[in-house]
C-alpha positions as CSV (number, residue, x, y, z in Angstrom):
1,X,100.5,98.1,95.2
2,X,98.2,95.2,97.1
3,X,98.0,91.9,95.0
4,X,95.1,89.7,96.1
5,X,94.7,86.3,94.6
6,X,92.4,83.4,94.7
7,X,91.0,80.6,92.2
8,X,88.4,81.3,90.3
9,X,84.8,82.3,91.6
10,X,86.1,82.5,95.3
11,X,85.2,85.6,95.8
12,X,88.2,88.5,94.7
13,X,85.9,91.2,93.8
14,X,83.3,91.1,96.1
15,X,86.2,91.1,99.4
16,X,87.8,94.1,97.4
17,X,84.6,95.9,96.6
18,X,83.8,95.5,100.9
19,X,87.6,96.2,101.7
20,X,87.8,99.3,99.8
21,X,83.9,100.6,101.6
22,X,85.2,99.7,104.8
23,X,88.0,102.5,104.2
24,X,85.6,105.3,102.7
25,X,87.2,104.8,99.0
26,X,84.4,105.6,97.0
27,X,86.9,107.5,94.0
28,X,87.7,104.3,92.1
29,X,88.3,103.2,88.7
30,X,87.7,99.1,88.3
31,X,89.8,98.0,85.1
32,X,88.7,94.8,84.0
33,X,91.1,92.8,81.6
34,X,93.2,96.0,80.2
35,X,95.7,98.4,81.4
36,X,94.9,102.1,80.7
37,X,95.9,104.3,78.1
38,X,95.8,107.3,80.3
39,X,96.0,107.0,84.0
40,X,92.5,107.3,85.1
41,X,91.6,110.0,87.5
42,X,90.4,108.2,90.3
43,X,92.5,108.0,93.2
44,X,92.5,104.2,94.0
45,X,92.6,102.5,90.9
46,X,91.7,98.2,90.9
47,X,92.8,96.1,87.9
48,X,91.7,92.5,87.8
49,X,91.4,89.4,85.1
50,X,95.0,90.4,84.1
51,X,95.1,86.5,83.0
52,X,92.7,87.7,80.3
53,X,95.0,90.1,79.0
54,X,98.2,87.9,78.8
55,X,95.8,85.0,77.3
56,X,95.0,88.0,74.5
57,X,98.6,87.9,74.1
58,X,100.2,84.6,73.8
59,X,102.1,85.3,70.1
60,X,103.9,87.7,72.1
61,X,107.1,86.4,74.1
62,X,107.2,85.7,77.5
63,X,109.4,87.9,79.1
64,X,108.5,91.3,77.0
65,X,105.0,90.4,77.9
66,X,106.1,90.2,81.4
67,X,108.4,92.9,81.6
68,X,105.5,95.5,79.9
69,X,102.9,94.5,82.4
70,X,105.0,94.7,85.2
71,X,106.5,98.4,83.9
72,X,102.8,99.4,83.5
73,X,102.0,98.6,87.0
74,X,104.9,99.7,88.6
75,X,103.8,102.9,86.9
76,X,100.1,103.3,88.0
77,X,101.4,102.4,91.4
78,X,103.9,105.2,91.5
79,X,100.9,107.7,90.8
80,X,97.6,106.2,92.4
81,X,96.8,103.3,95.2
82,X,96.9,100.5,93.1
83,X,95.2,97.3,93.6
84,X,95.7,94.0,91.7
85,X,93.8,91.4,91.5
86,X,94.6,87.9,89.6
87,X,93.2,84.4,89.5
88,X,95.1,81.2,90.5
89,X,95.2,78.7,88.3
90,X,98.5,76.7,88.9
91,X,96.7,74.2,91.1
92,X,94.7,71.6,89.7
93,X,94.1,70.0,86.8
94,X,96.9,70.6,84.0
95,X,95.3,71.6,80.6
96,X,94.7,69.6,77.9
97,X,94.9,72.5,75.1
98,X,98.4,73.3,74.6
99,X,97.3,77.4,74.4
100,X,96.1,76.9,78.1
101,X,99.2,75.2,79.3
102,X,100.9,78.1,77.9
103,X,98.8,80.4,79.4
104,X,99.3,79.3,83.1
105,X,102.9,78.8,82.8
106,X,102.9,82.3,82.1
107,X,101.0,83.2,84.5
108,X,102.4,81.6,87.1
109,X,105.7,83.2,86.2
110,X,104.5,86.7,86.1
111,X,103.2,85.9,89.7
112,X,106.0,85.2,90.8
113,X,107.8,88.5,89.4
114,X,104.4,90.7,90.5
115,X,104.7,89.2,94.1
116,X,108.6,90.4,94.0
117,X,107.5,94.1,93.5
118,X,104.1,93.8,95.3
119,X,104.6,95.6,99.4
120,X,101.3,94.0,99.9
121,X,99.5,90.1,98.9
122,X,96.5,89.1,100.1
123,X,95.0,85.5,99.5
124,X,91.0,84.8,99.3
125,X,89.9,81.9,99.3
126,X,86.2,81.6,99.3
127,X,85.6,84.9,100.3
128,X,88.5,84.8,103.6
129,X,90.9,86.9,103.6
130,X,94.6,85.6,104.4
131,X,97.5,88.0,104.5
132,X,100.6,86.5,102.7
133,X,102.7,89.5,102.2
């Protein structure tokens, strides 16, 4: 598994999209706010705007929620190269709308546990590539 993260707009997709070219992976599957059903068939599979999911899912508590994403992952990255890709949103400004506190509490938590099990973390920022992990 290879985590890359970066605020918002600054440029996560694109740096994956030229990252995975640069190696000659052309057999991927881009999931964009979801986990599969099924494990798709390509070989390299990228899931990103996982903040989108767990914002779907705020009535559900925080530590299932956690725990089923992380099970799910740990899962597609037993069986394919898996690469995920989340936004930062801890820095800034805190949220006026309780929901959106919420969200990025959570977030920030399930970071933390992702980053525990990730081999591999990657910050962009604005397009720049800085290897954490």
């Amino acid at each position: 598994m290879h985590v890359f993260i970066g605020g918002a707009y600054n440029g996560k997709r694109d740096y994956v999209r030229n990252w995975l070219e640069e190696q000659g992976k052309k057999d991927v599957a881009w999931l964009e706010s979801e986990l599969p059903m099924a494990v798709p068939e390509a070989s390299t599979i990228v899931v990103s705007g996982l903040e989108n999911f767990v914002a779907k899912n705020l009535d559900i508590d925080e530590d299932t929620l956690a725990s089923q994403l992380l099970q799910q992952l740990q899962a597609l990255g037993t069986e394919k190269e898996l690469i995920v890709i989340v936004t930062e949103m801890g820095r800034g400004i805190v949220p006026i709308d309780a929901n959106m506190r919420k969200l990025r509490d959570i977030c920030g938590r399930f970071y933390q546990e992702l980053f525990k099990i990730s081999p591999q973390i990657t910050r962009i920022w604005y397009g720049i590539a800085e290897t954490i992990k």
